[in-house]
C-alpha positions in Angstrom: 57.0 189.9 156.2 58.7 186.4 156.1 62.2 186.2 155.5 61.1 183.8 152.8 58.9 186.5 150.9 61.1 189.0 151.4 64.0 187.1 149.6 61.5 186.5 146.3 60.5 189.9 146.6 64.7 190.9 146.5 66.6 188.2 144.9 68.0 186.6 148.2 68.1 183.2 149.4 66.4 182.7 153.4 70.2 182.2 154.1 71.0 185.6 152.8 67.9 187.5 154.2 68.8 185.8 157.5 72.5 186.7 157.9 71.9 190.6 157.0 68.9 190.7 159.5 71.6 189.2 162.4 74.8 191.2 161.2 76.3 187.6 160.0 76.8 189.1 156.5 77.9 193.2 155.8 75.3 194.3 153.4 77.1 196.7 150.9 75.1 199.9 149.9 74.2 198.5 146.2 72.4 195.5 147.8 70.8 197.7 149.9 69.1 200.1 147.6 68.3 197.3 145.8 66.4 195.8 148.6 64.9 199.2 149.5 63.6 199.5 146.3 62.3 196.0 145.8 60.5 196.0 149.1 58.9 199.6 148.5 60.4 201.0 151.9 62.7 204.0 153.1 66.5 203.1 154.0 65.5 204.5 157.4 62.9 201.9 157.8 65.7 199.0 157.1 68.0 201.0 159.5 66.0 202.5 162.3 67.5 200.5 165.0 71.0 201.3 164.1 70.7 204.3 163.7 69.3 204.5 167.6 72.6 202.6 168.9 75.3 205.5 169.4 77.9 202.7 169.7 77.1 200.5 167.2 77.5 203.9 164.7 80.8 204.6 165.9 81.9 200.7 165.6 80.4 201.3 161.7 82.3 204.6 161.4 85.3 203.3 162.1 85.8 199.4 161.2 85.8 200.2 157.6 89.4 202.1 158.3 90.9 199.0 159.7 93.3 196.8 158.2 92.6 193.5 157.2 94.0 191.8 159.5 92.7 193.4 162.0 89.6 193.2 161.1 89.9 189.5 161.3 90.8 189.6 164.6 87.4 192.4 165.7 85.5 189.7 163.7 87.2 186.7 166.0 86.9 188.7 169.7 83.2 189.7 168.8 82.5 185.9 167.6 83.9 184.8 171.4 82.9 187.3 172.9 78.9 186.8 171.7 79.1 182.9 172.7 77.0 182.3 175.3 78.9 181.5 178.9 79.7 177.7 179.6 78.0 176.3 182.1 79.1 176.9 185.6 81.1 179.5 184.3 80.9 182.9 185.1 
């Protein structure tokens, strides 16, 4: 399904269908169920591939317990840390 028909089907712009599908955005659980029921799926469908990554869980079980400060700062090392390397850098 295109990310286009899939935000008609739910209410979302591209933009928004787009940063959920590449973790840009946290998607809260009401937006969620929403979704789930709007695209006639399971939650487990939508999740299946986090729910394989034992790390990524653990990063999800515990980020919401952080400060807010802190949290700015997981959200700033994981932004440099996902750029790609500079050239003729290792």
């Amino acid at each position: 399904m295109s990310q286009e028909r899939s935000g008609y089907l739910t209410g979302l712009t591209v933009e928004q269908v787009r940063a959920y599908e590449v973790g840009r955005e946290i998607i809260t659980a009401d937006r969620l169920a929403t979704i789930v029921k709007a695209l006639t799926v399971e939650i487990d469908t939508l999740v299946r591939n986090v729910l394989r990554d034992v790390d990524l869980l653990q990063f999800l079980v515990f980020y919401p317990r952080l400060s807010n400060s802190t949290k700015a700062s997981v959200q700033r090392l994981c932004a440099d840390l996902a750029k790609p390397p500079e050239r003729g850098r290792d």
